[in-house]
C-alpha positions as CSV (number, residue, x, y, z in Angstrom):
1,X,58.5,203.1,-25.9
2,X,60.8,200.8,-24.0
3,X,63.6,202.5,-24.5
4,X,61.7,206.0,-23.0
5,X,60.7,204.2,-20.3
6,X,63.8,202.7,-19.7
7,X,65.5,206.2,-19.9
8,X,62.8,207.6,-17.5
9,X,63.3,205.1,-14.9
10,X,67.0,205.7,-14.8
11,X,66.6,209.7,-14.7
12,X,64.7,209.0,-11.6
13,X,66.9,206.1,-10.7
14,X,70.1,208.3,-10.5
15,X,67.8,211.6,-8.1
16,X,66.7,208.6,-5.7
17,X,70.8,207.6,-5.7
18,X,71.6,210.9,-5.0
19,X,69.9,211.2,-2.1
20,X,70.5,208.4,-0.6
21,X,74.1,208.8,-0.7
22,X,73.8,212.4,0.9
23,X,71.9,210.3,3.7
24,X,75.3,208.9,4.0
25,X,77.9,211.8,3.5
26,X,78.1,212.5,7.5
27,X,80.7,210.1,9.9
28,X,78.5,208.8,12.5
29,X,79.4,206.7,15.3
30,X,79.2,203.6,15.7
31,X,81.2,203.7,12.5
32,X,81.0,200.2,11.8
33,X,77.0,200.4,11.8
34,X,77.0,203.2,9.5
35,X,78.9,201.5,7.3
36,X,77.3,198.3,7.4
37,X,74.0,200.5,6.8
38,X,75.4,202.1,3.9
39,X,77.1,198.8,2.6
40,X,73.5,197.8,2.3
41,X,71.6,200.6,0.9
42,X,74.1,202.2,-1.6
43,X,74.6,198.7,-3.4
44,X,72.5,198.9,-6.4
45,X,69.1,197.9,-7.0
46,X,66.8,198.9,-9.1
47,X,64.4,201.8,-7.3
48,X,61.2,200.7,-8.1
49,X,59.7,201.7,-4.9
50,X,61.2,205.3,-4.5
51,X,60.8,205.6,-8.5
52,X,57.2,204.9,-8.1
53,X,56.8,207.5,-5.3
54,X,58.1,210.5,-7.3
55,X,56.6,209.6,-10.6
56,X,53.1,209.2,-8.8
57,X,53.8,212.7,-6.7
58,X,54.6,214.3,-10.0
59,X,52.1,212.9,-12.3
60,X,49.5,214.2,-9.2
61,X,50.5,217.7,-9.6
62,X,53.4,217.7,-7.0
63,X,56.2,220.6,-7.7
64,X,58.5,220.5,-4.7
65,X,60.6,218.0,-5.1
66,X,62.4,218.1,-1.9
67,X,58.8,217.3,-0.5
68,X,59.1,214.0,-1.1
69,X,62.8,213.0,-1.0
70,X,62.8,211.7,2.2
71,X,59.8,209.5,1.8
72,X,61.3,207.9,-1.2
73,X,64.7,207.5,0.8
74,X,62.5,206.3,3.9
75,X,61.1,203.5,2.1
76,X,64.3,202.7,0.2
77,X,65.4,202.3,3.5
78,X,62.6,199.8,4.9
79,X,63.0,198.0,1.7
80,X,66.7,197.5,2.2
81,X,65.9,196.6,5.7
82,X,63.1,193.6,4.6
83,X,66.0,192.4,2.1
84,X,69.3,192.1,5.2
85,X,66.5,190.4,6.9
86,X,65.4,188.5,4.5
87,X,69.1,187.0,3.4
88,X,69.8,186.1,7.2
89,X,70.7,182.6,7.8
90,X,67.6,182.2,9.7
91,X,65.7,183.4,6.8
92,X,66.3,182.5,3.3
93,X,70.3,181.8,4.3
94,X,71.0,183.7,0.7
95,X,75.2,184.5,0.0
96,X,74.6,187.3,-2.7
97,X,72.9,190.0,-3.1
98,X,73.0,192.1,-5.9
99,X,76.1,190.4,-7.2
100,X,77.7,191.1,-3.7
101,X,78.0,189.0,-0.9
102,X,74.9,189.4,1.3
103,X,75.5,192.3,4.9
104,X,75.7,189.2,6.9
105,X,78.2,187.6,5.4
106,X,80.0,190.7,4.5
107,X,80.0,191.5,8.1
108,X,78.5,189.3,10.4
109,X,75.3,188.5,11.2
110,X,75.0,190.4,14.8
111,X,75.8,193.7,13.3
112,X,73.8,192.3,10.0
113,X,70.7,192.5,11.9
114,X,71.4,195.4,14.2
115,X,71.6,197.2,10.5
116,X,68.8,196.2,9.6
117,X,67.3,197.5,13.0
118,X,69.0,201.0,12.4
119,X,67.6,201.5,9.1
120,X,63.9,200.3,10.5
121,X,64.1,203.3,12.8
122,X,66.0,205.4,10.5
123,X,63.0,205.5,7.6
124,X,60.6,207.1,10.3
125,X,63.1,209.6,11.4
126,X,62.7,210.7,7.6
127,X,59.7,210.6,7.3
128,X,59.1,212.8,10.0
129,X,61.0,215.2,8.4
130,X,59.0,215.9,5.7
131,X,58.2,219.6,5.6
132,X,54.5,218.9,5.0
133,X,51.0,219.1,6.7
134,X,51.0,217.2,9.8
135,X,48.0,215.4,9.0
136,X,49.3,214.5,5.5
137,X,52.8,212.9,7.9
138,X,50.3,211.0,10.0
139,X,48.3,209.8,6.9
140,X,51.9,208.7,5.2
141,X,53.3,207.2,8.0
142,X,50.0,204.6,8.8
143,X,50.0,203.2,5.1
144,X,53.7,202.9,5.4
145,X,53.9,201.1,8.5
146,X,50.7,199.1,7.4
147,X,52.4,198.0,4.1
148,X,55.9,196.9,6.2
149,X,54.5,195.7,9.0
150,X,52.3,192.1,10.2
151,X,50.0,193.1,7.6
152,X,52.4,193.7,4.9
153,X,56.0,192.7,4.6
154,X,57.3,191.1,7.6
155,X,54.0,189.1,7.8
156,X,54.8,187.8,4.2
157,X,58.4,186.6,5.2
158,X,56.4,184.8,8.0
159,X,54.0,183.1,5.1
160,X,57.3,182.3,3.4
161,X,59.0,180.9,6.0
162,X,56.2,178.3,6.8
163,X,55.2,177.7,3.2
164,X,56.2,174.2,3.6
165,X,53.0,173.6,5.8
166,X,50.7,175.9,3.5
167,X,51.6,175.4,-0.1
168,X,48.7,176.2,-2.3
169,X,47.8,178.9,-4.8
170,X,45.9,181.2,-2.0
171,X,48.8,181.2,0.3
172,X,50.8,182.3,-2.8
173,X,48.7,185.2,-3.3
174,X,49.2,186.6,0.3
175,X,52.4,186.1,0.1
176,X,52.9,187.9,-2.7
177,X,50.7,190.8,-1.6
178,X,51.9,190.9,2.0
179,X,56.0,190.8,0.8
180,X,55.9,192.4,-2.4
181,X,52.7,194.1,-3.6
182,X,51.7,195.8,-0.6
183,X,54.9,197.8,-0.8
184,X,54.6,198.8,-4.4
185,X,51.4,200.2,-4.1
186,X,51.8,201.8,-0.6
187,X,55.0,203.8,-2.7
188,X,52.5,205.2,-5.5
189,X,49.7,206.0,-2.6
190,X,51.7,208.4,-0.7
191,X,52.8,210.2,-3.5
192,X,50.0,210.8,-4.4
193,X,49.0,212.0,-0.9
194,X,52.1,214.3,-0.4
195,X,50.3,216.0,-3.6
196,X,47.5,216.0,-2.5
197,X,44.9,214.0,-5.2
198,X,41.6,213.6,-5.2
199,X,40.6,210.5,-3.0
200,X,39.3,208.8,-5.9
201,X,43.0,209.0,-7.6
202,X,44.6,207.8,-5.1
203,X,42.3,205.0,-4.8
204,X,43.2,203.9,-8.3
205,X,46.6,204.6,-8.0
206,X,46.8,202.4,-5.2
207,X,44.5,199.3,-6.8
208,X,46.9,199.8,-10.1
209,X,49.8,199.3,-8.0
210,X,48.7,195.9,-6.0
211,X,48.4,194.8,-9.2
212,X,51.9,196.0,-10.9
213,X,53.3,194.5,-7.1
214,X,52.2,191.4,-8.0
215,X,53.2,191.2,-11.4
216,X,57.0,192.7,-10.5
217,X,57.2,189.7,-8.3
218,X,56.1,187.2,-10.9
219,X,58.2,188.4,-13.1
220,X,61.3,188.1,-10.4
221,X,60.6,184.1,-10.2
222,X,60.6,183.4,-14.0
223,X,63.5,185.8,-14.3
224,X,65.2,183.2,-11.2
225,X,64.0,180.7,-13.2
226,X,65.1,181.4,-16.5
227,X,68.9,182.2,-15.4
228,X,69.2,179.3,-13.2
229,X,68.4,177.2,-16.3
230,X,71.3,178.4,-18.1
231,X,73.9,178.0,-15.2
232,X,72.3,174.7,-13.6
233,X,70.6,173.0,-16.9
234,X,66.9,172.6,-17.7
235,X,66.6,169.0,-15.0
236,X,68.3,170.7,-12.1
237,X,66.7,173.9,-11.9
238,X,63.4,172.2,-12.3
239,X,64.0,170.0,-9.4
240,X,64.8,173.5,-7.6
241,X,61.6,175.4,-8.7
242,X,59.1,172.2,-7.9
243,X,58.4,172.3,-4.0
244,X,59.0,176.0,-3.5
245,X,55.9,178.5,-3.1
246,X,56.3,180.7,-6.2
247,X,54.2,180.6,-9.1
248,X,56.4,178.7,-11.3
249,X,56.6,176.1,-8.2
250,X,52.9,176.3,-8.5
251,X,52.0,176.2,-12.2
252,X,55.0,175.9,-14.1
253,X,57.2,178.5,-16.4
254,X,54.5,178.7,-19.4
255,X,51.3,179.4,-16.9
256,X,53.1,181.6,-14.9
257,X,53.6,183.7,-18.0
258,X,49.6,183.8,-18.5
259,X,49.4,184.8,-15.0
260,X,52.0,187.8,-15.4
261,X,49.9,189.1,-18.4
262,X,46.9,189.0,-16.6
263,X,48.6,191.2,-13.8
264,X,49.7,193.4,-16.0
265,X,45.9,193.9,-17.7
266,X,44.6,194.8,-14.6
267,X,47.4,196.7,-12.9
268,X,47.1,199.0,-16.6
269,X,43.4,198.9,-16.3
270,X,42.7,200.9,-13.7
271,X,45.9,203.6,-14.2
272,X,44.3,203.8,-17.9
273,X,40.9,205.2,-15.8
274,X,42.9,208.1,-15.0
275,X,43.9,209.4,-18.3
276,X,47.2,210.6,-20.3
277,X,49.0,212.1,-17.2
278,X,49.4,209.0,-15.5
279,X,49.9,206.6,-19.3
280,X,53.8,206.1,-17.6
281,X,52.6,203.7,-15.0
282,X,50.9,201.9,-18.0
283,X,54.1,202.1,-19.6
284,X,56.0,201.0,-16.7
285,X,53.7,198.1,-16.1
286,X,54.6,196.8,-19.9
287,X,58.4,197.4,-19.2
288,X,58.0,194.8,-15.9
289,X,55.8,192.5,-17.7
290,X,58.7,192.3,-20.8
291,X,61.5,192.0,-18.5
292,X,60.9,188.4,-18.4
293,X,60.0,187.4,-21.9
């Protein structure tokens, strides 16, 4: 089943790819902030996000493909745009990304931030050319800027930037849930809206994916932990994790596994309430969950 899923998620991976390169196929001017912006946003990654969007539009009944492209690109976009911000020296100060060196450094870190700005603004002006209802645009376009905004993942960088004068298990929860969860979710929601579900799917939907949020950035800090350990040795990298508002800060390697499981039951708890059309976000939530064991 791994393997499937694994194959699935790279079908979709390589559609999402494709369309965000054709965002890119026309010269624009400023050059140089077109290609920082594409520097950025054509670098790799995994998807998850725009994945998550056309799997849930799909597995809702959705046909028209080209319906939801340019949400998925849109949130690619303000996903790119919370990670340039996130790498700037004022931020987390980070030299790769991706195996590549960060936009800022690539470039500098006016036009990293400008960028970052441009791709903001960008994501809306997809959004709002979605060929859909215009209630259905309005509806997509509040939970998306309610998942990327104060409320969602610039007020988590905020958390995370102060975590030095709040550093308990509470504060780690909305921090994960503001940066990282919200996000998640807010992608399988409005794919599920484009496709118009019942209310009570999406409402699932949207639960399961706080909880898969979560447990994809769980597994992110065990995976950080467990390759530091072989490049910086077992002492060093526990010196590095102690101090630092993640759950393996909080509770160690071994409890934070415990914590990912339990993620993982929930998040596949309530997508198992809507039966064998949407088992792939069950399946998904497993693939996550093994990633880091």
């Amino acid at each position: 089943m791994k393997r499937e899923i694994a194959d699935l998620l790279d079908e979709k991976r390589r559609v999402v790819e494709e369309a965000l390169k054709s965002c890119f196929k026309e010269k624009k001017s400023p050059e140089k902030l077109y290609k920082a912006m594409a520097y950025s946003v054509l670098s790799g990654g995994k998807r998850i996000r725009p994945i998550l969007t056309l799997l849930s539009f799909e597995r809702c009944g959705g046909r028209d493909i080209s319906q939801i492209l340019p949400l998925a690109c849109g949130i690619e976009f303000l996903h790119t745009f919370a990670l340039i911000q996130d790498d700037l020296p004022s931020m987390d100060n980070d030299d790769l990304r991706r195996g590549k060196p960060t936009l800022h450094k690539a470039t500098d870190e006016a036009t990293a931030i400008l960028a970052s700005d441009a791709l903001f603004s960008s994501a809306f002006e997809l959004f709002s050319k979605m060929e859909i209802a215009e209630s259905e645009r309005v509806r997509v376009i509040q939970e998306i800027t309610q998942a990327i905004g104060p409320d969602g993942v610039v007020g988590g960088q905020v958390i995370d930037l102060d975590q030095e004068k709040d550093f308990n298990p509470k504060t780690l929860r909305h921090l994960h849930y503001k940066k990282t969860a919200r996000l998640i979710a807010a992608s399988i929601k409005c794919g599920a809206i484009l496709a118009k579900a019942p209310q009570r799917t999406i409402k699932i939907l949207e639960r399961g994916g706080v909880y898969m949020g979560m447990l994809f950035q769980i597994t992110d800090d065990i995976l950080d932990v467990v390759s530091n350990e072989k490049t910086l040795g077992k002492r060093t990298q526990k010196d590095m994790v102690q101090n630092r508002l993640t759950y393996p800060g909080i509770y160690g390697l071994d409890r934070t596994k415990v914590w990912a499981m339990g993620y993982a039951k929930r998040a596949k708890g309530y997508f198992a309430l809507l039966g064998e059309p949407f088992e792939v976000f069950q399946d998904i939530t497993d693939y996550i969950l093994t990633r880091s064991f």
